[in-house]
TORKE-41440 format. One record per residue: chain; residue number from 1; x, y, z of N, C-alpha, C in turn. Coordinates in nm, 2 decimals. Layout:
# TORKE-41440
- A/NUM/X/Y/Z/X/Y/Z/X/Y/Z
...
***
This chain:
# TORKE-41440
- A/1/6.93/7.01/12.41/7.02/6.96/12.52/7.08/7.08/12.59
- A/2/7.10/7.18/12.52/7.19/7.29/12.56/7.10/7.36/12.67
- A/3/6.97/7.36/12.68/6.90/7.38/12.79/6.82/7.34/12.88
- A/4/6.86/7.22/12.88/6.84/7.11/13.00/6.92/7.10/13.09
- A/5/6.93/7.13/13.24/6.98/7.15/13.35/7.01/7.01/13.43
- A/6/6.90/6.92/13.40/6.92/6.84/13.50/6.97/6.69/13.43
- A/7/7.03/6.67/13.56/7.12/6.53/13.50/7.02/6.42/13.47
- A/8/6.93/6.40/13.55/6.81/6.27/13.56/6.73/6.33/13.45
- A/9/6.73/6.40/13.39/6.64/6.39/13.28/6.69/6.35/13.15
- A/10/6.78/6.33/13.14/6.88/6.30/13.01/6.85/6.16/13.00
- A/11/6.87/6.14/12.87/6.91/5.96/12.82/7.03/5.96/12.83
- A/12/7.09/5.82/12.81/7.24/5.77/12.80/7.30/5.85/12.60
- A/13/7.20/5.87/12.52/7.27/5.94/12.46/7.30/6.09/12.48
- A/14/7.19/6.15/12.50/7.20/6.27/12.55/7.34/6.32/12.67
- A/15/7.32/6.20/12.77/7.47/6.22/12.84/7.57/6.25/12.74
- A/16/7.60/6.18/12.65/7.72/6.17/12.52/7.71/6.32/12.54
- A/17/7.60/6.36/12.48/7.61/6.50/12.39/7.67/6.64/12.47
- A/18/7.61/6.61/12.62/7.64/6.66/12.76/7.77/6.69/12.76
- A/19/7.86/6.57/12.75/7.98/6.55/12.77/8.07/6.63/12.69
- A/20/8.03/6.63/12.57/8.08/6.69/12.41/8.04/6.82/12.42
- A/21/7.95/6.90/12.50/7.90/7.03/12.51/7.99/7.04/12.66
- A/22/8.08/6.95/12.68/8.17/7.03/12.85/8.10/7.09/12.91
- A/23/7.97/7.04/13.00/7.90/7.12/13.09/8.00/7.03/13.21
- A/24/7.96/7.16/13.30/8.00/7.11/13.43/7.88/7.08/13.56
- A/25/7.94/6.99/13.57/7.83/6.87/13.63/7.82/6.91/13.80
- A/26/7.70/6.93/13.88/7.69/6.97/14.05/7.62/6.89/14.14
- A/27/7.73/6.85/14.23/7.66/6.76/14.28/7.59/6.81/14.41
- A/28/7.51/6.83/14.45/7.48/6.92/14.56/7.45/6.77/14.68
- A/29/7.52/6.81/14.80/7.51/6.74/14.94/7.46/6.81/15.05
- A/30/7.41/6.68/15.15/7.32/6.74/15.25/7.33/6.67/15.37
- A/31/7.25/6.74/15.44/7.20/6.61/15.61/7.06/6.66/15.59
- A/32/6.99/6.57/15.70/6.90/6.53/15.69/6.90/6.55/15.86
- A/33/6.88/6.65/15.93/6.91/6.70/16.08/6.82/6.81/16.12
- A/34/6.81/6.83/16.28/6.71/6.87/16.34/6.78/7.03/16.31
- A/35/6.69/7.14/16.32/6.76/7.25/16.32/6.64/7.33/16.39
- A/36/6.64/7.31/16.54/6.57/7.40/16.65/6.48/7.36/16.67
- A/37/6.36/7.43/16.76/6.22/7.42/16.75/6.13/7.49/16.62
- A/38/6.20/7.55/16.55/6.14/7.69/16.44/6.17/7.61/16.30
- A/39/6.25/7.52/16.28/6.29/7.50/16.15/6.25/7.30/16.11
- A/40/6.20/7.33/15.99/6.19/7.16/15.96/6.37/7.05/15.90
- A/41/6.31/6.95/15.99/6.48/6.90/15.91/6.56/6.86/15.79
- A/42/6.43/6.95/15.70/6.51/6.93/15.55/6.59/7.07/15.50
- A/43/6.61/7.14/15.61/6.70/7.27/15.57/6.80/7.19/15.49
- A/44/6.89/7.17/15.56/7.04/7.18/15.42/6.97/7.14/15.32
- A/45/6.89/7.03/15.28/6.89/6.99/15.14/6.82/7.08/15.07
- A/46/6.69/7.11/15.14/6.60/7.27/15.06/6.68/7.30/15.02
- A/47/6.79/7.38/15.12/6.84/7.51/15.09/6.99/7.51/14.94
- A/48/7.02/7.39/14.96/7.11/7.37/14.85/7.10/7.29/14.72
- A/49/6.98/7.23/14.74/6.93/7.21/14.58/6.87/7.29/14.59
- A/50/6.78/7.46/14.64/6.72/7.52/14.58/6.80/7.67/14.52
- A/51/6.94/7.63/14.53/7.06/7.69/14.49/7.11/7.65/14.38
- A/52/7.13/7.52/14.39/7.17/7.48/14.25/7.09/7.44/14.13
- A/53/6.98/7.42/14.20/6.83/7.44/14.08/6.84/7.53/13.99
- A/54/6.82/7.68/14.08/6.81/7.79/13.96/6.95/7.84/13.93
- A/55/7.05/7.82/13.98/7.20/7.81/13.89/7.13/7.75/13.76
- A/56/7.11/7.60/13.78/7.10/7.51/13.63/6.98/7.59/13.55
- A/57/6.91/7.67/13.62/6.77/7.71/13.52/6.82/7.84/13.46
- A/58/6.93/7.91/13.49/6.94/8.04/13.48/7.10/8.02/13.34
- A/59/7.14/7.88/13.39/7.29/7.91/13.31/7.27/7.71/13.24
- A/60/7.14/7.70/13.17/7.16/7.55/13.16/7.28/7.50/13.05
- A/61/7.31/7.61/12.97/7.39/7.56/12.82/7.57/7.53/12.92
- A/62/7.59/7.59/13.05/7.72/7.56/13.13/7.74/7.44/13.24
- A/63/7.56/7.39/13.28/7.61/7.30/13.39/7.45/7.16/13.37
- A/64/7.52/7.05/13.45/7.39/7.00/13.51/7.39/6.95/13.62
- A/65/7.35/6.98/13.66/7.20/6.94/13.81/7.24/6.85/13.86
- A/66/7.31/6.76/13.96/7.24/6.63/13.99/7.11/6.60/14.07
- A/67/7.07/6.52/14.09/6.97/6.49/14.24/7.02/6.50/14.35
- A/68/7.04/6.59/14.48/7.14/6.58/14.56/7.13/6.43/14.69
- A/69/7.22/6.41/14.72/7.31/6.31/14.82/7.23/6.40/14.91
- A/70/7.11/6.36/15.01/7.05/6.42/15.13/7.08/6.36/15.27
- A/71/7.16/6.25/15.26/7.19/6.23/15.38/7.36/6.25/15.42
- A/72/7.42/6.32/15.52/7.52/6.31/15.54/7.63/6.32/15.69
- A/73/7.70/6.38/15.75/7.72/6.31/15.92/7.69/6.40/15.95
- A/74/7.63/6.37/16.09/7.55/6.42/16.18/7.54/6.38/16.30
- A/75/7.67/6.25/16.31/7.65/6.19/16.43/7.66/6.26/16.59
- A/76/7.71/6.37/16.57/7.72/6.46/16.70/7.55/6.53/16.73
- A/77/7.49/6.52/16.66/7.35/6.59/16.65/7.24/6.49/16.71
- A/78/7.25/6.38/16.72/7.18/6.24/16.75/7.10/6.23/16.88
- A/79/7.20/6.33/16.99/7.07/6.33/17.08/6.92/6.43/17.02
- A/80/6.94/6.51/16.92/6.81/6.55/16.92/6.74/6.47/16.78
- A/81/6.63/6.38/16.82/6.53/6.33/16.75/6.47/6.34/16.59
- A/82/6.51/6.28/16.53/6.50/6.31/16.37/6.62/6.30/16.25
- A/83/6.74/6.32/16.36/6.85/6.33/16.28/6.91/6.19/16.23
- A/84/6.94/6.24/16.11/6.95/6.08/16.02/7.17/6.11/16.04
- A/85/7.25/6.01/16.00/7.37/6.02/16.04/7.48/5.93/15.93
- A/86/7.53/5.94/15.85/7.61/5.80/15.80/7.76/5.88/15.80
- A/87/7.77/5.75/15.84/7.93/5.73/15.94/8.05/5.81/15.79
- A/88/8.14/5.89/15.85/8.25/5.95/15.76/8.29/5.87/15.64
- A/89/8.36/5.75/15.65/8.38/5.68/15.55/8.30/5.65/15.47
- A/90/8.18/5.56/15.49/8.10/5.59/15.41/8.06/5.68/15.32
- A/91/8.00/5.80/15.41/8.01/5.93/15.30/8.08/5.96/15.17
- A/92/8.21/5.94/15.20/8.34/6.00/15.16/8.34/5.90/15.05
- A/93/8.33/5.75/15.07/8.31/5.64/14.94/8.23/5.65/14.86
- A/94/8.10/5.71/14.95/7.96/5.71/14.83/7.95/5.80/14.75
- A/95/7.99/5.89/14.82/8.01/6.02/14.70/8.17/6.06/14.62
- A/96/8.29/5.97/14.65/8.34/5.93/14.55/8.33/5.83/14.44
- A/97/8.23/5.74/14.48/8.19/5.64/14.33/8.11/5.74/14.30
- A/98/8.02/5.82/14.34/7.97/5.92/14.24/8.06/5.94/14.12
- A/99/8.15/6.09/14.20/8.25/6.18/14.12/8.33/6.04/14.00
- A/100/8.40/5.98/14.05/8.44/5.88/13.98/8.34/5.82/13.87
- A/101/8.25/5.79/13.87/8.15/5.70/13.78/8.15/5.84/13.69
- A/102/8.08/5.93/13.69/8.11/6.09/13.61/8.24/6.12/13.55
- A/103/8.39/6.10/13.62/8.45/6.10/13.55/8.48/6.01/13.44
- A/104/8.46/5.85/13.46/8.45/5.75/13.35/8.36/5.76/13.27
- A/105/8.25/5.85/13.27/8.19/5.86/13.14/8.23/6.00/13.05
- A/106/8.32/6.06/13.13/8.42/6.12/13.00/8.33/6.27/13.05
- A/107/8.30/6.33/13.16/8.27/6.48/13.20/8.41/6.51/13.30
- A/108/8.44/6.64/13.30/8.62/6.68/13.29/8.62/6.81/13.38
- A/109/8.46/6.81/13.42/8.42/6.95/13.54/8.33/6.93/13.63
- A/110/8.35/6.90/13.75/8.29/6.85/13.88/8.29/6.96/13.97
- A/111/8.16/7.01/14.04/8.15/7.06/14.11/8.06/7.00/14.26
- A/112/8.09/6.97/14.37/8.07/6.93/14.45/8.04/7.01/14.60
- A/113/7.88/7.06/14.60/7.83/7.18/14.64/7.79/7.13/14.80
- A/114/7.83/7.18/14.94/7.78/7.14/15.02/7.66/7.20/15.10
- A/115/7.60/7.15/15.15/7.47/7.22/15.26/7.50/7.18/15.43
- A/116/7.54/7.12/15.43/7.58/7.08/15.61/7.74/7.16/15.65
- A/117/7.75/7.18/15.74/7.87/7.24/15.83/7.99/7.13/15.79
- A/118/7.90/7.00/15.89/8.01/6.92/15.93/8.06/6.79/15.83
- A/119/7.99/6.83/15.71/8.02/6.75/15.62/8.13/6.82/15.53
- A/120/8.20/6.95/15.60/8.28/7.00/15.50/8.41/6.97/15.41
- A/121/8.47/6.92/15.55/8.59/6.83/15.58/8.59/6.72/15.50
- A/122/8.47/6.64/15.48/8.47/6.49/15.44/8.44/6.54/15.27
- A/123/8.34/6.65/15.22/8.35/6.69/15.10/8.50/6.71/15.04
- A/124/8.58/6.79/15.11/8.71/6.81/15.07/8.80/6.74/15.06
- A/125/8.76/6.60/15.13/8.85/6.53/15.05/8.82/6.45/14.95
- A/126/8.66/6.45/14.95/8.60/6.36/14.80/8.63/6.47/14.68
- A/127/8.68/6.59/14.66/8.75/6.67/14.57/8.85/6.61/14.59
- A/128/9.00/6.63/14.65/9.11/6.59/14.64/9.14/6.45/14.61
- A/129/9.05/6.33/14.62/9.03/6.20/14.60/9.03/6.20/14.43
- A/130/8.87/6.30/14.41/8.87/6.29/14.23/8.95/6.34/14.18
- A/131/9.00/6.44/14.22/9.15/6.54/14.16/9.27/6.43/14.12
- A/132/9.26/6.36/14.23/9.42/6.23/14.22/9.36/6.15/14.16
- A/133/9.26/6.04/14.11/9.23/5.94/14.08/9.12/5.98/13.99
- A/134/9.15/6.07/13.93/9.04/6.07/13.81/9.10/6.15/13.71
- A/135/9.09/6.15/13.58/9.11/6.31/13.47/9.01/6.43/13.49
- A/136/8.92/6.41/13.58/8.81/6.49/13.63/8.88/6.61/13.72
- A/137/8.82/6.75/13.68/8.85/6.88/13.79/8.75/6.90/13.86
- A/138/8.74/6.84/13.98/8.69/6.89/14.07/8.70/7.00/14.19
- A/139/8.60/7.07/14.19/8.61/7.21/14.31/8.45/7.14/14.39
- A/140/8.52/7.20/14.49/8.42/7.18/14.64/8.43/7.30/14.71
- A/141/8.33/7.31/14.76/8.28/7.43/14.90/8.16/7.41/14.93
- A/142/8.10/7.47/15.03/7.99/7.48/15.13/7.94/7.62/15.03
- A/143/7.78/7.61/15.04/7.72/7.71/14.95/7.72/7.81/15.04
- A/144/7.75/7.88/15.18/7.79/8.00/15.22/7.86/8.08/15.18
- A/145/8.00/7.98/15.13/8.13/8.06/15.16/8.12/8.15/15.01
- A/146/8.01/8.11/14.93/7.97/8.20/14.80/7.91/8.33/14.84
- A/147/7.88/8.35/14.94/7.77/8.46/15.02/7.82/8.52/15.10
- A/148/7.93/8.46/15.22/8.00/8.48/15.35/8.02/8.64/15.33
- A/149/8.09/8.73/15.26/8.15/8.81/15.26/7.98/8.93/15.25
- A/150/7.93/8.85/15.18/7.83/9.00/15.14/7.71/8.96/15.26
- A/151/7.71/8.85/15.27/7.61/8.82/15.44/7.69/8.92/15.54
- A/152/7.78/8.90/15.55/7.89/8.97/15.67/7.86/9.10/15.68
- A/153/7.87/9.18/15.53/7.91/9.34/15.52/7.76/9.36/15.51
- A/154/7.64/9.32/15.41/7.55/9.36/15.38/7.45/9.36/15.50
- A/155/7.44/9.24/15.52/7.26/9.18/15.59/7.26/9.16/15.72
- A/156/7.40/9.07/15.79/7.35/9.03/15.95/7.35/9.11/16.01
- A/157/7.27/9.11/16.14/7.31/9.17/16.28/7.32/9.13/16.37
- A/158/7.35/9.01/16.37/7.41/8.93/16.48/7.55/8.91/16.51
- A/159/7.62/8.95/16.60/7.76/8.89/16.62/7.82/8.79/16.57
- A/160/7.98/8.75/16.61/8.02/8.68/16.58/7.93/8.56/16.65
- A/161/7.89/8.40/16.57/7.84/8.27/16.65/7.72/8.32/16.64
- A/162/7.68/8.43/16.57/7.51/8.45/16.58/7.43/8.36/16.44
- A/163/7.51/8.31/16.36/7.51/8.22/16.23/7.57/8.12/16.21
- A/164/7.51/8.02/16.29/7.63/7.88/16.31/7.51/7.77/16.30
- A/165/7.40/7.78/16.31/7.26/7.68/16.30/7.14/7.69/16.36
- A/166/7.06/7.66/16.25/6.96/7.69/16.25/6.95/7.84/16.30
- A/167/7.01/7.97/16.28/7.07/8.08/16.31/6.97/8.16/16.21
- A/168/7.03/8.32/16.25/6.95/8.41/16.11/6.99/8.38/15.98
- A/169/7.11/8.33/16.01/7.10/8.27/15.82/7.05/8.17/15.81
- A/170/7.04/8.07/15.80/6.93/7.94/15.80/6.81/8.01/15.79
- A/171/6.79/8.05/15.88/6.62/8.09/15.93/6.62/8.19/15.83
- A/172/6.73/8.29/15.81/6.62/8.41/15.68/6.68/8.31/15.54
- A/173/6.70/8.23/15.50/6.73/8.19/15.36/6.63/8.04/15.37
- A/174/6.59/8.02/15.47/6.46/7.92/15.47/6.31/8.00/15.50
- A/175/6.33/8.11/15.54/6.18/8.19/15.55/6.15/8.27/15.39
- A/176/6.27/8.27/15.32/6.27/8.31/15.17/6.23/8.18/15.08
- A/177/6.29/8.13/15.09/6.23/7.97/15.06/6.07/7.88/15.05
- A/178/6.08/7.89/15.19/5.95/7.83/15.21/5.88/7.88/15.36
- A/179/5.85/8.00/15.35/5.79/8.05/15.48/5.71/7.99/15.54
- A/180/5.63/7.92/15.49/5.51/7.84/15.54/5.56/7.76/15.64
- A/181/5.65/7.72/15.63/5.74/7.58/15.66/5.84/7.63/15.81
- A/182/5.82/7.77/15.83/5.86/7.82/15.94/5.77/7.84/16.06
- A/183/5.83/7.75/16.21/5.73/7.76/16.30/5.75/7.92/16.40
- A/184/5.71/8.02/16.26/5.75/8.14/16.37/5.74/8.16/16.51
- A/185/5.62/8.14/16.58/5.58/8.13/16.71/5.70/8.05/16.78
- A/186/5.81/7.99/16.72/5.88/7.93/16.80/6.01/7.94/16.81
- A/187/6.03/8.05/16.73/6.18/8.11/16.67/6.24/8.09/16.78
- A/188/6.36/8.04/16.84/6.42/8.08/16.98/6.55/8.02/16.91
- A/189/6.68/8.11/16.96/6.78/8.09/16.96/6.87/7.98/17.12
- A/190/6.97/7.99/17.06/7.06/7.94/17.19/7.19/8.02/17.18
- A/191/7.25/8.07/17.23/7.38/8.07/17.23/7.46/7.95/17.25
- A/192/7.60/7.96/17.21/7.69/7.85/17.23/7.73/7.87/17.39
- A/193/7.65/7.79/17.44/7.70/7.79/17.59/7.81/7.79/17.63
- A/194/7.88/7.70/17.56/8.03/7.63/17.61/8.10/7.84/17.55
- A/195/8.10/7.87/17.48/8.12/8.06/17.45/8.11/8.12/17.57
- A/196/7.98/8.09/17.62/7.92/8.18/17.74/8.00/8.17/17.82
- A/197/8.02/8.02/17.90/8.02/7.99/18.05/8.21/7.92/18.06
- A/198/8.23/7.91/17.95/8.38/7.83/17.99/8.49/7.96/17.98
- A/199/8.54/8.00/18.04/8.69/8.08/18.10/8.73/8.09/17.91
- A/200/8.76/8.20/17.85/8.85/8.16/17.73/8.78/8.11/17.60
- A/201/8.66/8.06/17.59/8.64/7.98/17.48/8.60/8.07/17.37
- A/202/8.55/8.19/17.45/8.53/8.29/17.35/8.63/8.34/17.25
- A/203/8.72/8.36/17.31/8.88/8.36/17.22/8.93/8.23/17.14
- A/204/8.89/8.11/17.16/8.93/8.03/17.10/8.83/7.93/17.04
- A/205/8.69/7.91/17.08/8.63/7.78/17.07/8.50/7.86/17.00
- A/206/8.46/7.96/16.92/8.39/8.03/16.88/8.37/8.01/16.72
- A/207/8.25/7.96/16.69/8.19/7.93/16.56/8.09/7.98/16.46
- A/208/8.12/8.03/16.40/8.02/8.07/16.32/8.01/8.07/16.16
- A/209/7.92/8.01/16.05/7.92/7.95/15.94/8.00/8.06/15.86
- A/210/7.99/8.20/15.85/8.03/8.28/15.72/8.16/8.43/15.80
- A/211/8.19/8.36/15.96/8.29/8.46/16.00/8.41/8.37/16.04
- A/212/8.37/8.27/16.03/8.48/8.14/16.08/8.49/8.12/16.22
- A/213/8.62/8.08/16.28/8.59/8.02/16.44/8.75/8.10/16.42
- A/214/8.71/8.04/16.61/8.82/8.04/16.70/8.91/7.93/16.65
- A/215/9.05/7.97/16.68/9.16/7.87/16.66/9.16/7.72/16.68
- A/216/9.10/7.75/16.80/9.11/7.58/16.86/8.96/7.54/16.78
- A/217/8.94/7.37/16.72/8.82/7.33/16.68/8.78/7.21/16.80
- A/218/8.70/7.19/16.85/8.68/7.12/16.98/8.49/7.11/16.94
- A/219/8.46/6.97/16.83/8.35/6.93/16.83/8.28/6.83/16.89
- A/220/8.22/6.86/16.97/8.12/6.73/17.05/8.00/6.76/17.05
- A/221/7.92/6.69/17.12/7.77/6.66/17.14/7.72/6.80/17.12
- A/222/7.61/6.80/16.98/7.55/6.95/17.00/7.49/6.97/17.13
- A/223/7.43/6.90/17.19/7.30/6.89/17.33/7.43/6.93/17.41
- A/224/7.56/6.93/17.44/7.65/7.02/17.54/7.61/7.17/17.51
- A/225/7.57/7.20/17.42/7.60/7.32/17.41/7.47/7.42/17.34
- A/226/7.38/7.37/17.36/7.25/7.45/17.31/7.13/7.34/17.38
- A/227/7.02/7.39/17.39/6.91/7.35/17.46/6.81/7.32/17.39
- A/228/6.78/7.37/17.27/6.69/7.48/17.14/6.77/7.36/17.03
- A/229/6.84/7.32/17.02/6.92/7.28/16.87/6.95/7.36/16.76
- A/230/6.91/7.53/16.81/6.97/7.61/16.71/7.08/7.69/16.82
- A/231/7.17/7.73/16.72/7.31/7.80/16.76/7.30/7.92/16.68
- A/232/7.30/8.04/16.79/7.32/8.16/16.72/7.16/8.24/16.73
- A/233/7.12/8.35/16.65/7.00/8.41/16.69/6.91/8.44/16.54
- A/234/6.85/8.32/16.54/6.75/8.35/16.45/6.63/8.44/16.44
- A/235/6.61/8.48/16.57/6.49/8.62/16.58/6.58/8.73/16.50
- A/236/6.67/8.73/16.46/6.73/8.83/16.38/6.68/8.83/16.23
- A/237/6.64/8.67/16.24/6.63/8.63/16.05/6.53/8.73/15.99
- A/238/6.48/8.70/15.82/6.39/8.81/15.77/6.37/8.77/15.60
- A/239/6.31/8.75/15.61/6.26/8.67/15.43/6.32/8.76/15.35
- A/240/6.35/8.90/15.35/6.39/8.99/15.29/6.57/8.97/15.29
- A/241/6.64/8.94/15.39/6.73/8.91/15.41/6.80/8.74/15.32
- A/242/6.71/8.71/15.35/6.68/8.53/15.26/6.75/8.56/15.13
- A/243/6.60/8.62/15.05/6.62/8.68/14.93/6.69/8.74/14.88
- A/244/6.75/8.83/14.95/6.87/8.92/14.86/7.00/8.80/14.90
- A/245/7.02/8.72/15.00/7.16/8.61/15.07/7.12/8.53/14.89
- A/246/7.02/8.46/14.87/6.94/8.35/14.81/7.02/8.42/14.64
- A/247/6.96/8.53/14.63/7.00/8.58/14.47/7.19/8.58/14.46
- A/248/7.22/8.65/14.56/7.35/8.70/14.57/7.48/8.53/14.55
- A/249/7.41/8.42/14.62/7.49/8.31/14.62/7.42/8.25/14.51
- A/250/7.35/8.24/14.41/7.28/8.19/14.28/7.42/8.29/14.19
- A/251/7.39/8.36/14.16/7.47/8.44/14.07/7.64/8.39/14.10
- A/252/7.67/8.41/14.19/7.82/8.38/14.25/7.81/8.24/14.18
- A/253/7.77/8.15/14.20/7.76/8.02/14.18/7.80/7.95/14.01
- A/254/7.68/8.06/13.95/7.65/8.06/13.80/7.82/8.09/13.74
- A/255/7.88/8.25/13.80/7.98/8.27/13.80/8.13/8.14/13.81
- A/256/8.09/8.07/13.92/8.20/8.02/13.95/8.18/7.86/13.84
- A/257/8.10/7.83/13.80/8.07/7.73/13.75/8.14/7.79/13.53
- A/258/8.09/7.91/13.51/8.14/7.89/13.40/8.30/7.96/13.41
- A/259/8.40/8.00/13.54/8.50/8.01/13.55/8.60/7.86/13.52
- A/260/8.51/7.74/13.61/8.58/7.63/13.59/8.57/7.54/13.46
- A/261/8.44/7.59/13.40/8.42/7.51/13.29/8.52/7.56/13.17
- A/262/8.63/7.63/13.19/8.72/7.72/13.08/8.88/7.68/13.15
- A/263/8.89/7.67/13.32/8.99/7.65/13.36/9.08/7.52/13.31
- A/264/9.19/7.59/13.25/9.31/7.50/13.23/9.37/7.41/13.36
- A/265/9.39/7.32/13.26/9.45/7.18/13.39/9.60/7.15/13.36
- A/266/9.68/7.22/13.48/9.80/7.22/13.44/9.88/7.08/13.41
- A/267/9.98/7.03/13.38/10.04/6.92/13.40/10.12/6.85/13.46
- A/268/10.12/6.75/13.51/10.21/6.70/13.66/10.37/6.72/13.60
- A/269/10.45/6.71/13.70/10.59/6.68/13.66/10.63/6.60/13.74
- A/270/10.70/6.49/13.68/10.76/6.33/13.80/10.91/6.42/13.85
- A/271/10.95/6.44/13.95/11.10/6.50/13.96/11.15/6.40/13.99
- A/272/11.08/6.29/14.00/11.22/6.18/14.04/11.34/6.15/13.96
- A/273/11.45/6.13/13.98/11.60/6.05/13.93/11.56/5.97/13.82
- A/274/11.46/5.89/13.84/11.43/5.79/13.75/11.29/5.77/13.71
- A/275/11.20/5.85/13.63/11.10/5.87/13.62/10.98/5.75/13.67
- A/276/10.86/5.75/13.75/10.83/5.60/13.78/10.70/5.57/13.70
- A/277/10.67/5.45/13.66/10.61/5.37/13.57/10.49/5.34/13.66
- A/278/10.52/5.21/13.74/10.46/5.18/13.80/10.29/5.21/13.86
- A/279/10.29/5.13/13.90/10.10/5.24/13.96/10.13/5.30/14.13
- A/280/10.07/5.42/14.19/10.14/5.45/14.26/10.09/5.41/14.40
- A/281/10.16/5.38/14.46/10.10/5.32/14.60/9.96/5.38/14.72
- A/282/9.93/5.31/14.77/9.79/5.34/14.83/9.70/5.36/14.77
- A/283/9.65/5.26/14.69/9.53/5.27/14.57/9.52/5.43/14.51
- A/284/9.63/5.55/14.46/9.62/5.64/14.39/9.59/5.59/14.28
***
């Protein structure tokens, strides 16, 4: 049991034993979206169950696996052909009866791994949801922000908005992946137009996955603002680049997974006047 990674392979006893061995459980999330003329539309989910795969194969006695959630919002992506989309709430419900069903079978370490941009937001609060409404510790992030700093200093050469989609990150951590699967001959970037051509946006309306944005967030129709459906300059990308991004966010991962499997969960304190019993309002 101690070195079995994945959740779907277990029996309903074995779960028991899981639980009793405190592994911490990963749910990896995704979209299911077009990313350029160069790239197939199963990037996020490749790229983040092939992240939390070899986490689980490299550290099985600390975590398991799930099957990842491959569809998630994308409704701004829609005029380009292929992209699958389910509406925020939903999301946010389905993958809290996840986290929830997990915590009622008595696992106490939830990690909730994302692969899409715009599903960040809605991830973060299916952590904060199981945090209040469960005895479950859940942490959430986007599998970048495990990389962001050493992508930044080590590997890119692209500017700021040169790694925002289907970009050299995507493109070199999917040409490490599955090169075959890349329509090199068709590599072409876009820049963020609305950056280029609008007075200011540069200073303010500027995005990029592992350097962050401009102040102001102002999300609409990707097709306003790229031609290509990729953002940023993937002719930069490089399988070599993949591979060292690919090892470097595996390891960070492994890391962060047996930090939480040890982390103490402090205890609430009621400061009210009169301590309250009751159950607390708005379905908490």
């Amino acid at each position: 049991m101690r070195q079995e990674h994945r959740y779907e392979a277990l029996t309903w006893p074995e779960i028991n034993e899981a639980v009793a061995q405190k592994k911490v459980v990963i749910l990896p999330v995704a979209a299911v979206e077009q990313h350029g003329h160069h790239l197939p539309i199963d990037v996020d989910v490749k790229q983040v169950e092939s992240i939390c795969e070899e986490a689980g194969r490299r550290a099985p006695e600390s975590m398991l696996v799930m099957p990842p959630v491959q569809y998630g919002y994308c409704h701004h992506v829609l005029d380009f052909p292929g992209t699958i989309s389910i509406q925020p709430t939903t999301f946010v419900s389905y993958l809290l009866d996840i986290t929830r069903s997990l915590a009622w079978h008595g696992f106490e370490r939830i990690i909730v791994i994302n692969g899409h941009g715009s599903n960040h937001p809605l991830v973060e609060q299916v952590g904060r949801q199981t945090n209040l409404q469960t005895d479950a510790l859940c942490a959430f992030l986007s599998w970048w922000q495990l990389g962001a700093g050493y992508w930044n200093s080590d590997l890119r050469e692209s500017g700021p908005g040169g790694s925002a989609h289907a970009c050299e990150l995507e493109t070199s951590m999917y040409l490490h992946l599955d090169e075959a699967g890349v329509r090199k001959d068709r590599i072409r970037g876009s820049v963020h137009e609305d950056v280029i051509e609008i007075p200011g946006a540069d200073k303010w309306q500027w995005v990029d996955l592992t350097m962050g944005s401009g102040p102001a967030g102002i999300v609409g129709w990707t097709s306003q603002m790229s031609t290509t459906g990729s953002i940023g300059t993937p002719e930069l990308a490089s399988a070599e680049k993949g591979a060292k991004l690919f090892e470097h966010v595996v390891t960070e991962l492994v890391e962060l997974v047996q930090w939480l499997q040890s982390r103490p969960v402090r205890p609430r304190r009621d400061h009210h006047l009169v301590p309250r019993s009751e159950p607390m309002p708005f379905g908490f």
